[in-house]
PDB file of N, CA, C, O and CB in Angstrom:
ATOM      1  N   UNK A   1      43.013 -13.645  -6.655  1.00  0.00           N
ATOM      2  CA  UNK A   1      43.657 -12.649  -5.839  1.00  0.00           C
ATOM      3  C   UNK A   1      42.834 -11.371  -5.774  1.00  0.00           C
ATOM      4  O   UNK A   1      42.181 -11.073  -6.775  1.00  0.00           O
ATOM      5  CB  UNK A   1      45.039 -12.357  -6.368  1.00  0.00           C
ATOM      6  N   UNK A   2      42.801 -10.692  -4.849  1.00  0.00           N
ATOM      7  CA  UNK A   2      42.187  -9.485  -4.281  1.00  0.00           C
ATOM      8  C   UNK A   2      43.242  -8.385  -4.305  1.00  0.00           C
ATOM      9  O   UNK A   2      44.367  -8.595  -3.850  1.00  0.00           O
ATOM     10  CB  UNK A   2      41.649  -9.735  -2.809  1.00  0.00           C
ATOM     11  N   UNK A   3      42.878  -7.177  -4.850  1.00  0.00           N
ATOM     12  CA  UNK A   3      43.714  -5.931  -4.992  1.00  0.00           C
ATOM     13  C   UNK A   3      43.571  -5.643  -3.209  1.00  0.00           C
ATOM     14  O   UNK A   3      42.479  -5.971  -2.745  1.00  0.00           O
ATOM     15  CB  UNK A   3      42.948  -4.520  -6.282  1.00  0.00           C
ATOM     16  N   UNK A   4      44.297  -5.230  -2.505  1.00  0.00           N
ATOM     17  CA  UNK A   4      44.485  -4.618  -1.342  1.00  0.00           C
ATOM     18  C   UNK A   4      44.526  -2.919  -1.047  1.00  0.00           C
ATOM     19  O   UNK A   4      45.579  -2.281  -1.066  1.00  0.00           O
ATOM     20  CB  UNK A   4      45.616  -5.185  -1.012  1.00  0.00           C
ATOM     21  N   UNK A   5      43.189  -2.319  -0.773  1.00  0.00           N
ATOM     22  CA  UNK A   5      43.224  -0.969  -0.214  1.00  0.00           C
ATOM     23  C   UNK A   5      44.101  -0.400   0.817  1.00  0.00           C
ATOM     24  O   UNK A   5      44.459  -0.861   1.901  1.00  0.00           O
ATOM     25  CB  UNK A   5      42.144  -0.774   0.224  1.00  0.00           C
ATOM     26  N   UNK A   6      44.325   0.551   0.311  1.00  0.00           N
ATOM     27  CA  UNK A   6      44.901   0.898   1.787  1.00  0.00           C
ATOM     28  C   UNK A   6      43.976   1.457   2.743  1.00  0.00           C
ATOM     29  O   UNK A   6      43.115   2.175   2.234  1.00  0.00           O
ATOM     30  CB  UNK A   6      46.018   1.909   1.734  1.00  0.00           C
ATOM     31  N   UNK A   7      43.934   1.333   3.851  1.00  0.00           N
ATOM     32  CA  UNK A   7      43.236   2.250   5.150  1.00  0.00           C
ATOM     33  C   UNK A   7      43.475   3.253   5.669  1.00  0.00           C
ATOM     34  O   UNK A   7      43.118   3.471   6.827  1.00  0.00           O
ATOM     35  CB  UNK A   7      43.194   1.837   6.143  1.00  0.00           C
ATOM     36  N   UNK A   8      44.301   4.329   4.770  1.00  0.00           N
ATOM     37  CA  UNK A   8      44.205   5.516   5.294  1.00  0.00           C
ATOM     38  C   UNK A   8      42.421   6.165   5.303  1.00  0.00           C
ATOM     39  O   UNK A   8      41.392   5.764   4.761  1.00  0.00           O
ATOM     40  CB  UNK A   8      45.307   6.383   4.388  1.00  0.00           C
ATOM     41  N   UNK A   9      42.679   7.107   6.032  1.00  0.00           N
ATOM     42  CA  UNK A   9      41.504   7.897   6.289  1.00  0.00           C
ATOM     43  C   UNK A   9      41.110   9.097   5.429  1.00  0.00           C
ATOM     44  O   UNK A   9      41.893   9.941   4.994  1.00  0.00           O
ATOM     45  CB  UNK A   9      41.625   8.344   7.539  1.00  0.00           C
ATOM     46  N   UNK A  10      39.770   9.055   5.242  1.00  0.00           N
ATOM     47  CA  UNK A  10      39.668  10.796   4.120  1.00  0.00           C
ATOM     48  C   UNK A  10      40.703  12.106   4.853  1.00  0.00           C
ATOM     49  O   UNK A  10      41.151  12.308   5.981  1.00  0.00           O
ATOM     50  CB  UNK A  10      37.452  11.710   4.215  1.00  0.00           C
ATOM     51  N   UNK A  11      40.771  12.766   3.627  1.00  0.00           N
ATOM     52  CA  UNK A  11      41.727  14.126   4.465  1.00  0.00           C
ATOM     53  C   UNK A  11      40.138  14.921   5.253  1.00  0.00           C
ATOM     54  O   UNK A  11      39.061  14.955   4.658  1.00  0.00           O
ATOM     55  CB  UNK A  11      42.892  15.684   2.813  1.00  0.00           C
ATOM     56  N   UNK A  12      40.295  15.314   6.229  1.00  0.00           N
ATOM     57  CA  UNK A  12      39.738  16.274   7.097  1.00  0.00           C
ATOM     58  C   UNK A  12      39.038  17.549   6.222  1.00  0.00           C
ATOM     59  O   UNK A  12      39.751  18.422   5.730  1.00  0.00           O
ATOM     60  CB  UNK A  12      40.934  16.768   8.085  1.00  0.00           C
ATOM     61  N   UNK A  13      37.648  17.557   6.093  1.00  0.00           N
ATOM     62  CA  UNK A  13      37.187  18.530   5.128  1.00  0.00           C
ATOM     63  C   UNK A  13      37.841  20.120   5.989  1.00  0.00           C
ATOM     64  O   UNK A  13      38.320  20.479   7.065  1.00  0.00           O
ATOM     65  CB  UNK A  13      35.190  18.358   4.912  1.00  0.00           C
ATOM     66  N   UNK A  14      37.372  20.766   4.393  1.00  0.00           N
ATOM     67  CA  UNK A  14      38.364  22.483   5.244  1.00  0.00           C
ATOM     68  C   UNK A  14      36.724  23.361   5.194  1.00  0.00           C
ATOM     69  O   UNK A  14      36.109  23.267   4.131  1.00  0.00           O
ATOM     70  CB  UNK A  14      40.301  23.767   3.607  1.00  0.00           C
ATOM     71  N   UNK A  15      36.459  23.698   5.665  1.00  0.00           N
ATOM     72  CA  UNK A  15      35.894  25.210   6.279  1.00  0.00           C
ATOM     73  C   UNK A  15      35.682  25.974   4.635  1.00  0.00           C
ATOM     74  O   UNK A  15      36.584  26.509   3.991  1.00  0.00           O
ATOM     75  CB  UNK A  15      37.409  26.274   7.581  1.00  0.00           C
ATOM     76  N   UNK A  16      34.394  25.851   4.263  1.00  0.00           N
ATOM     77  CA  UNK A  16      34.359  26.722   3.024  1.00  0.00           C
ATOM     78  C   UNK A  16      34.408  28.389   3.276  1.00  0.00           C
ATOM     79  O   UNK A  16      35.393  28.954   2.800  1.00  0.00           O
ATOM     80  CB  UNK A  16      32.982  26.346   2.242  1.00  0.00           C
ATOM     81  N   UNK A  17      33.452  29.193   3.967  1.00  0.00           N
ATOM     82  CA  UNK A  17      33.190  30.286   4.757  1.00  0.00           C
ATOM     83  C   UNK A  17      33.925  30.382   6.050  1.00  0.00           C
ATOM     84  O   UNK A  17      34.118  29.517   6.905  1.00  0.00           O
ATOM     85  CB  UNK A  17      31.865  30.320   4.989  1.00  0.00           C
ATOM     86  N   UNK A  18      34.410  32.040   5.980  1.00  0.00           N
ATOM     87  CA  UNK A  18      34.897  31.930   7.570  1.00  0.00           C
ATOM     88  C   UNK A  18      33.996  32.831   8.083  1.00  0.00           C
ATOM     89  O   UNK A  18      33.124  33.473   7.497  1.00  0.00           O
ATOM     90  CB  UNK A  18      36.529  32.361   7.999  1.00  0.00           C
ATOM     91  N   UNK A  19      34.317  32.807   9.301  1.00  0.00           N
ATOM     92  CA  UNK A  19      32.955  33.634  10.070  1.00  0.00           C
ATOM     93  C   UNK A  19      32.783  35.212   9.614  1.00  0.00           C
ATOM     94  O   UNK A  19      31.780  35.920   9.700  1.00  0.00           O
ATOM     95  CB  UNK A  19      33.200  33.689  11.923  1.00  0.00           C
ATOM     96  N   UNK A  20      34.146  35.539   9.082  1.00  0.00           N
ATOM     97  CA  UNK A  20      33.413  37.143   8.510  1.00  0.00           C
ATOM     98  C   UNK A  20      32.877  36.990   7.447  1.00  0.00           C
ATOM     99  O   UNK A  20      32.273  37.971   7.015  1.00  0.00           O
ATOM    100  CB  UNK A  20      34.331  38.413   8.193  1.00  0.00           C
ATOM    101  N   UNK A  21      32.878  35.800   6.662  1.00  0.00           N
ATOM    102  CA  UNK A  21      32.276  35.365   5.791  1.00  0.00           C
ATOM    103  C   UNK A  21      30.624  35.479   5.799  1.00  0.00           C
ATOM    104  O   UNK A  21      29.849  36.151   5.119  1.00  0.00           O
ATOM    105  CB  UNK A  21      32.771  34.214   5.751  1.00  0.00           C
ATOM    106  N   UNK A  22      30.423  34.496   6.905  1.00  0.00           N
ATOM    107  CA  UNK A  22      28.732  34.716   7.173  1.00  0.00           C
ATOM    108  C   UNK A  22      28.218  35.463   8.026  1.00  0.00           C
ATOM    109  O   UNK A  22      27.101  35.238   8.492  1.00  0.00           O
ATOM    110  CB  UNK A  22      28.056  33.677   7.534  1.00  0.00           C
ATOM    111  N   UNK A  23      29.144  36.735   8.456  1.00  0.00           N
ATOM    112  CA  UNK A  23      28.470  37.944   8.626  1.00  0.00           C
ATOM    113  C   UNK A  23      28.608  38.662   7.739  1.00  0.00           C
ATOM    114  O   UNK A  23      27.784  39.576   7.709  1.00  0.00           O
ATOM    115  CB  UNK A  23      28.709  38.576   9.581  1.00  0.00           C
ATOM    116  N   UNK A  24      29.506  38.639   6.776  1.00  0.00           N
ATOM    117  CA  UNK A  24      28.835  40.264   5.487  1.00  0.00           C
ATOM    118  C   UNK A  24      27.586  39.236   4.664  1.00  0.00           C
ATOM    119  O   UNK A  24      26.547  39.711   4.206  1.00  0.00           O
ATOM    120  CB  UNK A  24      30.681  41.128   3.615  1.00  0.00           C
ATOM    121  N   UNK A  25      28.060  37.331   4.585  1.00  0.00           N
ATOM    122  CA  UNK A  25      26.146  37.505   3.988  1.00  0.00           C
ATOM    123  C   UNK A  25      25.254  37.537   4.700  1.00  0.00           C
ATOM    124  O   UNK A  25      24.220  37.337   4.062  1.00  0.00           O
ATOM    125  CB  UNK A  25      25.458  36.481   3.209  1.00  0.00           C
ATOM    126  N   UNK A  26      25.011  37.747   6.135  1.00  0.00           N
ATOM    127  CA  UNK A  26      24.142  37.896   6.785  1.00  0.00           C
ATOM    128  C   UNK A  26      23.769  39.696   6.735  1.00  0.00           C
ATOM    129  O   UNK A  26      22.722  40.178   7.167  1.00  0.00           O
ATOM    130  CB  UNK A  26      24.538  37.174   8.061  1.00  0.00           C
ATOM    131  N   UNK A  27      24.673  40.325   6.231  1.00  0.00           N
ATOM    132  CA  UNK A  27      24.569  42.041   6.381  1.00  0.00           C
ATOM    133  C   UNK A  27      23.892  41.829   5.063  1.00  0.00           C
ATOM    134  O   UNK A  27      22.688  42.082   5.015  1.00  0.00           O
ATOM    135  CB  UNK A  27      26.175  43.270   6.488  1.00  0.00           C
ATOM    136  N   UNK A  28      24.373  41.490   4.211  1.00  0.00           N
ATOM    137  CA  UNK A  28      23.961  41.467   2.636  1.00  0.00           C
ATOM    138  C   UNK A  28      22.613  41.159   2.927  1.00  0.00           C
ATOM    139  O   UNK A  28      21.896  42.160   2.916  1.00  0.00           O
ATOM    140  CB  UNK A  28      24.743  40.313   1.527  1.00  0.00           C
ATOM    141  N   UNK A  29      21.925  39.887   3.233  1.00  0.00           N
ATOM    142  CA  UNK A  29      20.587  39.336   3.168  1.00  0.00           C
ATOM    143  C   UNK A  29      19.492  40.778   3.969  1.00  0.00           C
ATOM    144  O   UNK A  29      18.363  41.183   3.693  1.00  0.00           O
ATOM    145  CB  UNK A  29      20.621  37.577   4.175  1.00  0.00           C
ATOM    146  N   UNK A  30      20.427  41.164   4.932  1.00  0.00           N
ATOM    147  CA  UNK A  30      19.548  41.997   6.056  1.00  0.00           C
ATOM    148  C   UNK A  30      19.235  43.187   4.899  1.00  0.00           C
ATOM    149  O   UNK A  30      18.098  43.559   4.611  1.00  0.00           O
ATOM    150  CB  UNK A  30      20.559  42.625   7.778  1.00  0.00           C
ATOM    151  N   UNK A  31      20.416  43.681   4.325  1.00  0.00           N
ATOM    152  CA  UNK A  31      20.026  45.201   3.807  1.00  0.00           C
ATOM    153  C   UNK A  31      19.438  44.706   2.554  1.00  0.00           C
ATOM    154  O   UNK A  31      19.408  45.728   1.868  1.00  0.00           O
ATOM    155  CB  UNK A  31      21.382  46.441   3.556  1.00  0.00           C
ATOM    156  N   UNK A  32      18.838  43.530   1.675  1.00  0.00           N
ATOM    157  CA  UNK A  32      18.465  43.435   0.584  1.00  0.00           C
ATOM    158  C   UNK A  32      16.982  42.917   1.587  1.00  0.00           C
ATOM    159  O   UNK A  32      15.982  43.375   1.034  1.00  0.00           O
ATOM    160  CB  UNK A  32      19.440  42.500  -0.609  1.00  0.00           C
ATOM    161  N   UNK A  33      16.668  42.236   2.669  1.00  0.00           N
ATOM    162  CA  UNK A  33      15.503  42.224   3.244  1.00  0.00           C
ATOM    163  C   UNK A  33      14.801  43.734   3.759  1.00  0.00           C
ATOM    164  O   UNK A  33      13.659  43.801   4.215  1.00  0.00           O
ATOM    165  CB  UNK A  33      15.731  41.287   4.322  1.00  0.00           C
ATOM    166  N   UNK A  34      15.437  44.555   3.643  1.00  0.00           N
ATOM    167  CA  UNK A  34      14.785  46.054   4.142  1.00  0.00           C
ATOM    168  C   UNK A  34      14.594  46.656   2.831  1.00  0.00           C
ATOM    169  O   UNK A  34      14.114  47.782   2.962  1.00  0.00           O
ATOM    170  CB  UNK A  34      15.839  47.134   5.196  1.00  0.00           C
ATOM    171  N   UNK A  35      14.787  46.334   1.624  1.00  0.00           N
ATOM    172  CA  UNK A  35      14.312  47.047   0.209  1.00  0.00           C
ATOM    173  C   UNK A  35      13.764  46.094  -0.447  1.00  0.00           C
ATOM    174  O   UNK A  35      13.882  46.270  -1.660  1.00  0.00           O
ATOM    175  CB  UNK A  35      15.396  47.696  -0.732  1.00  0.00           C
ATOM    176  N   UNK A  36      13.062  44.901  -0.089  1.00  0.00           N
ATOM    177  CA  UNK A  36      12.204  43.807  -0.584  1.00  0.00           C
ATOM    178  C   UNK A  36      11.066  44.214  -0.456  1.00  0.00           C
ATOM    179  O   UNK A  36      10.805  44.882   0.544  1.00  0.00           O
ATOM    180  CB  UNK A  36      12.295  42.574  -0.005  1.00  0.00           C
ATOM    181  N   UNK A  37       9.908  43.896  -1.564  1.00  0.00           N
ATOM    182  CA  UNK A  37       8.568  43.750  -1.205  1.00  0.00           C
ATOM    183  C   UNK A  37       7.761  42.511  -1.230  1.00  0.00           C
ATOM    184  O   UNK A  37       6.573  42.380  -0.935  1.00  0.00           O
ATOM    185  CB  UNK A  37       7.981  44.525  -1.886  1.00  0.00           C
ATOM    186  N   UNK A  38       8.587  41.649  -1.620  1.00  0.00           N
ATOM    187  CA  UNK A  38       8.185  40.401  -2.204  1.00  0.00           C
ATOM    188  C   UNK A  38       7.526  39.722  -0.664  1.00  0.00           C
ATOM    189  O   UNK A  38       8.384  39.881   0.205  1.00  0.00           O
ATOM    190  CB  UNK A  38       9.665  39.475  -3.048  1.00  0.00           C
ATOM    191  N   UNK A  39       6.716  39.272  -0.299  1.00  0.00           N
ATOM    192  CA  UNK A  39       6.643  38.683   1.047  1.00  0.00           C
ATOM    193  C   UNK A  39       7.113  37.381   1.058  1.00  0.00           C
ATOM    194  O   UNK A  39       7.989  37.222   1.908  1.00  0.00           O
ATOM    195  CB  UNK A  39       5.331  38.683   1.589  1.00  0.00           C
ATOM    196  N   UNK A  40       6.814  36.301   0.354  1.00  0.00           N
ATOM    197  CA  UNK A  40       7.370  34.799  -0.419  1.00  0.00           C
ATOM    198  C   UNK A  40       8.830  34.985   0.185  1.00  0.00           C
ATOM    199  O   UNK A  40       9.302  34.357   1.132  1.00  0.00           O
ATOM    200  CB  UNK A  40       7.342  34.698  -2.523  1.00  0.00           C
ATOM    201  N   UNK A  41       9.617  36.262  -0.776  1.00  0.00           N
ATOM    202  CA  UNK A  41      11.095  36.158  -0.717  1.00  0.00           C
ATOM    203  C   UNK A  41      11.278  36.949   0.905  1.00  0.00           C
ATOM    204  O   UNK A  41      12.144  36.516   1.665  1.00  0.00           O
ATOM    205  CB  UNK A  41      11.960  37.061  -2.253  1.00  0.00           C
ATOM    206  N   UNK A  42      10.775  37.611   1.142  1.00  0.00           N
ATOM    207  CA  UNK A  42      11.120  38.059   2.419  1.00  0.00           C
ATOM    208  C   UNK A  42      11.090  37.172   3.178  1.00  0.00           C
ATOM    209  O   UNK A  42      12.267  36.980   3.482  1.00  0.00           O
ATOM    210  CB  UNK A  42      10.475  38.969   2.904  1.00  0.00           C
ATOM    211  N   UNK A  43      10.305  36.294   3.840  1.00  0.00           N
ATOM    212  CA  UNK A  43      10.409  35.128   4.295  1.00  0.00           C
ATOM    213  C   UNK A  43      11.859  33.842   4.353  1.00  0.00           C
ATOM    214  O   UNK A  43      12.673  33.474   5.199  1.00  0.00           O
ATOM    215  CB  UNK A  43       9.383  34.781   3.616  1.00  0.00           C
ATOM    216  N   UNK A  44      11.570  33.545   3.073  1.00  0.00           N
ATOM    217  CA  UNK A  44      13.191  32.776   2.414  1.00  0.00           C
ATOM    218  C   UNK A  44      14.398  33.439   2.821  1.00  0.00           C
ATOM    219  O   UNK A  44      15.367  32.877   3.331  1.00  0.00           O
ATOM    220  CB  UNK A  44      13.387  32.826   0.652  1.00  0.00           C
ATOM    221  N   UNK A  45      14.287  34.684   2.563  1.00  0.00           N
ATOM    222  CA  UNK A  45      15.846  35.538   3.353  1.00  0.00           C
ATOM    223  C   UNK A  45      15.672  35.731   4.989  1.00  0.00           C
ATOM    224  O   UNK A  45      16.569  35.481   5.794  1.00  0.00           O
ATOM    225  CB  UNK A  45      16.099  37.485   2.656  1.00  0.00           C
ATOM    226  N   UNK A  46      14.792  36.058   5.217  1.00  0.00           N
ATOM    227  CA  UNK A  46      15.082  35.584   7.187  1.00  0.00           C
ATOM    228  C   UNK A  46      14.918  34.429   7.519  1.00  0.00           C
ATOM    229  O   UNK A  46      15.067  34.306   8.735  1.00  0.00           O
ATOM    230  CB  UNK A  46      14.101  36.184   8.366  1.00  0.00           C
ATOM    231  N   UNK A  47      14.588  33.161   6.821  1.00  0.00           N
ATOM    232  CA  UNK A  47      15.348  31.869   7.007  1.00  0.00           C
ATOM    233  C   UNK A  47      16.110  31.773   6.805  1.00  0.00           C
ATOM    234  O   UNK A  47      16.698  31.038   7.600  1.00  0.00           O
ATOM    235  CB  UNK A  47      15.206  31.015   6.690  1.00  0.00           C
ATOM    236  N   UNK A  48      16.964  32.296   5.673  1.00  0.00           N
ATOM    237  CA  UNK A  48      18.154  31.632   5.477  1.00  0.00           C
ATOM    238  C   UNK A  48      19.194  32.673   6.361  1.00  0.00           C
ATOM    239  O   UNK A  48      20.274  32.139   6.612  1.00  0.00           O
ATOM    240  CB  UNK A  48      18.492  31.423   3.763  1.00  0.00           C
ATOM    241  N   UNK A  49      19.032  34.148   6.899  1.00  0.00           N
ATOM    242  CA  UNK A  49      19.183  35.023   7.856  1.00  0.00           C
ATOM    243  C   UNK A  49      19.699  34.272   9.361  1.00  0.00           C
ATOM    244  O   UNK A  49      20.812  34.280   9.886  1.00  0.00           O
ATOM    245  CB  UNK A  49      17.805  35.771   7.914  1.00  0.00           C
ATOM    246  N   UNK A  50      18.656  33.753   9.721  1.00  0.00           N
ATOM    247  CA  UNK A  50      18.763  32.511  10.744  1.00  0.00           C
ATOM    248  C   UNK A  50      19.750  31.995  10.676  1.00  0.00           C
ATOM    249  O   UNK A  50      20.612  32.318  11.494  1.00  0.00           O
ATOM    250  CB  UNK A  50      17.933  31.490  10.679  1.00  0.00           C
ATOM    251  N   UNK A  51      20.048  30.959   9.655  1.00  0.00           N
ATOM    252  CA  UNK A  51      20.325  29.902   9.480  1.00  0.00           C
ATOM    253  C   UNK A  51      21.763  30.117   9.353  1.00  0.00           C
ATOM    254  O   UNK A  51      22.449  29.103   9.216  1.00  0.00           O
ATOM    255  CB  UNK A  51      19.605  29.311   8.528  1.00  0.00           C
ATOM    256  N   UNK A  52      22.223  31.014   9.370  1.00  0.00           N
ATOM    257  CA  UNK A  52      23.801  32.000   8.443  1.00  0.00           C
ATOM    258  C   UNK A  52      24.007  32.010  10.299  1.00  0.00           C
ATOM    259  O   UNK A  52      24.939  31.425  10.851  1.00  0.00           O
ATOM    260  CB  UNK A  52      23.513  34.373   7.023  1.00  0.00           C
ATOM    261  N   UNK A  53      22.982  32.762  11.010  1.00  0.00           N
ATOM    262  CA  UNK A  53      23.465  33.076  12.430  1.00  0.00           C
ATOM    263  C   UNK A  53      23.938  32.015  13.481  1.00  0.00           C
ATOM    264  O   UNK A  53      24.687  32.150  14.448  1.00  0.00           O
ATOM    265  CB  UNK A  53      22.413  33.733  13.053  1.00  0.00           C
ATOM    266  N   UNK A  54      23.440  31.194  13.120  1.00  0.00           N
ATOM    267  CA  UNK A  54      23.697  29.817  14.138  1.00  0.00           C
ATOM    268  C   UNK A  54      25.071  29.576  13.798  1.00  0.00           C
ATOM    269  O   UNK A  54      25.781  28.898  14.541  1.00  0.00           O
ATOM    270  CB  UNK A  54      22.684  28.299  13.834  1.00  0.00           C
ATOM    271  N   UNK A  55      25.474  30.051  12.791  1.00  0.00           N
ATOM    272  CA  UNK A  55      27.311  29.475  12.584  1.00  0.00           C
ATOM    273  C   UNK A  55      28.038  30.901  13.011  1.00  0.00           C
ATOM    274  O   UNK A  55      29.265  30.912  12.912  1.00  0.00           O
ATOM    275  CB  UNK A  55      27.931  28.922  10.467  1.00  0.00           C
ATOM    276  N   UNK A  56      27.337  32.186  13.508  1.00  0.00           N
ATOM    277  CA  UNK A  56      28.129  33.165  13.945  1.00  0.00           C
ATOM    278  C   UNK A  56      28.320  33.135  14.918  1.00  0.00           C
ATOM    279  O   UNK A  56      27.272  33.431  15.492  1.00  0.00           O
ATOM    280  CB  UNK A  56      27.913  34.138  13.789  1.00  0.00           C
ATOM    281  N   UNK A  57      29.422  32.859  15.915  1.00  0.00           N
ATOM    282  CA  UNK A  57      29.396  33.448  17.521  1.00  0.00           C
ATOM    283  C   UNK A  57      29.577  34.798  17.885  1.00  0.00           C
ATOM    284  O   UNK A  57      30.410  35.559  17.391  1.00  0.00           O
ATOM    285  CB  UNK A  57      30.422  32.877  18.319  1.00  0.00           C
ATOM    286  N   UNK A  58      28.387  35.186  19.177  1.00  0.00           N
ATOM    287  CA  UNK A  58      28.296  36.277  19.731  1.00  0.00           C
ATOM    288  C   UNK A  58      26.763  36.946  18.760  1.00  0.00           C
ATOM    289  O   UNK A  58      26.516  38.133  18.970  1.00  0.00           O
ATOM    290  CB  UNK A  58      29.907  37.083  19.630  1.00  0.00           C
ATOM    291  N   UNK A  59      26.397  36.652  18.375  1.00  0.00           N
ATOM    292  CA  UNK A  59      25.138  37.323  17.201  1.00  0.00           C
ATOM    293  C   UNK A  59      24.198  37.073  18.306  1.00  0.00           C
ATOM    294  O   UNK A  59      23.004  37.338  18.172  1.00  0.00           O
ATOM    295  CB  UNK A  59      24.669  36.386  15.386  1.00  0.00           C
TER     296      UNK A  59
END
C-alpha cells in the first residue's frame, strides 16, 4: 500500500519588502555611496542601487 498525498497547492509566497521598503534602502545605499571612498565598494552599492530600483515604480 501507498500513503496518499494530498494535492493541495503551496500557500502563495508573501512580499518580504514593501516598496517604501526599497526606497529608504535605496536612500540608505545612495547617502552611504556619497561618503565612500572605497571604489570596489562603490561599485557593489550602485549595483545593488540598481537592482533595489527595478522593484520601485515611478524611480
Amino acid at each position: 500500500m501507498t500513503a496518499e498525498r494530498p494535492t493541495t497547492e503551496p500557500s502563495r509566497a508573501r512580499a518580504l519588502f514593501s516598496t517604501a521598503d526599497f526606497r529608504l534602502l535605496r536612500n540608505a545605499l545612495a547617502s552611504h555611496a556619497r561618503v565612500t571612498e572605497d571604489r570596489e565598494d562603490l561599485a557593489r552599492i550602485n549595483a545593488l542601487h540598481h537592482r533595489l530600483g527595478t522593484y520601485v515604480s515611478g524611480d
